[in-house]
C-alpha positions as CSV (number, residue, x, y, z in Angstrom):
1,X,20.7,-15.0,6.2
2,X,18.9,-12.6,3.6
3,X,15.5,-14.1,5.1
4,X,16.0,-13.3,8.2
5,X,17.3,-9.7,7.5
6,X,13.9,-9.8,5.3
7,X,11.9,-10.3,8.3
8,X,13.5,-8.0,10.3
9,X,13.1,-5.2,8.3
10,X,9.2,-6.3,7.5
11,X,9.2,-5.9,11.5
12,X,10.5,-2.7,11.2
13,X,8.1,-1.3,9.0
14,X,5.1,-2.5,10.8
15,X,7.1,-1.0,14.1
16,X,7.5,2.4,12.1
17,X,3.1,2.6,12.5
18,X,3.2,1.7,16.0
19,X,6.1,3.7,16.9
20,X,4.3,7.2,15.0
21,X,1.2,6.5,17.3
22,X,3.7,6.5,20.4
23,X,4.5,9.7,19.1
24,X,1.2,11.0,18.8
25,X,-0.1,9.7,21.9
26,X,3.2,11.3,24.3
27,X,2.6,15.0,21.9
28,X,-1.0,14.9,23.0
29,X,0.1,14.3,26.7
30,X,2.2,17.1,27.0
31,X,-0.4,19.5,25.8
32,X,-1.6,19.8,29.3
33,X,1.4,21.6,30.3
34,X,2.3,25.5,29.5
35,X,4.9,25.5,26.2
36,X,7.4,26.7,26.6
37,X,8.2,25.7,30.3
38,X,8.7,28.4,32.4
39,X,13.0,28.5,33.2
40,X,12.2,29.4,36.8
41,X,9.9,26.7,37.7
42,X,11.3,23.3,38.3
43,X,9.4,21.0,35.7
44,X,7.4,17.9,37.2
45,X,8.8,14.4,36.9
46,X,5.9,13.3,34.7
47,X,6.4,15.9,32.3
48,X,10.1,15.1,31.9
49,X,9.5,11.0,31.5
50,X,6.4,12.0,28.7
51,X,9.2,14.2,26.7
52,X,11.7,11.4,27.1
53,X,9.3,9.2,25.6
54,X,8.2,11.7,22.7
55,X,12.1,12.4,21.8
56,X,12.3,8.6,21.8
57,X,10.0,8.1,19.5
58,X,10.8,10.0,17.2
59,X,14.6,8.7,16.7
60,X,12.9,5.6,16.9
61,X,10.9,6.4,13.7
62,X,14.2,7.7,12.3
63,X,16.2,4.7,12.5
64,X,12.8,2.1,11.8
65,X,12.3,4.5,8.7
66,X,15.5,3.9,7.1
67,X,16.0,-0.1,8.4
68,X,12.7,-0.3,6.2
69,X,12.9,2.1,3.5
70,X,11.7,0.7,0.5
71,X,8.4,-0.9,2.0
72,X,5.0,1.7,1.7
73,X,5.1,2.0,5.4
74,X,8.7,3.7,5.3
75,X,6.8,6.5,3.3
76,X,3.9,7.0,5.6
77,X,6.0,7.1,8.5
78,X,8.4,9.9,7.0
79,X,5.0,11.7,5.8
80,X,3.8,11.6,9.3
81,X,6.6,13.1,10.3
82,X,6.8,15.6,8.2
83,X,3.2,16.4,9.1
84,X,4.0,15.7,13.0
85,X,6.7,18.4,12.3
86,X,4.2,21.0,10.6
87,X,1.9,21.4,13.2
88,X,3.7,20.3,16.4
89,X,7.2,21.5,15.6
90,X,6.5,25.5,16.2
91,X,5.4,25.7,19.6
């Protein structure tokens, strides 16, 4: 049992890296598009899906984060975040 829960949250942590590059990759998409959306202009289908996609990332990272929190990748993903939120979470 406690082997298997060991794997899973080694998966987990190497997910957390994968999942922060998501993250980065969707942000960087959505920079082609005025911030912050215009209310009276309907918003295109594509831009919706990309910030589906960022927002799940990053509760993805949550939850990855704290199913591997005492492994060194745990602590890079919540130091990416708190970077991610430093410059991206502003505008």
């Amino acid at each position: 049992m406690w082997r298997v829960v060991s794997q899973m949250r080694t998966a987990a942590a190497w997910l957390v890296i994968i999942v922060f590059i998501s993250l980065l990759v969707a942000e960087e998409m959505i920079r082609g598009y005025p911030r912050p959306w215009p209310g009276n202009i309907p918003m295109p289908p594509e831009l919706e899906s990309i910030i589906y996609w960022r927002n799940l990332s990053l509760l993805a990272i949550a939850f990855l984060i704290l199913v591997s929190i005492p492994r060194w990748q745990s602590l890079v993903g919540i130091a990416g975040l708190i970077i991610f939120f430093f410059f991206f979470g502003s505008m």
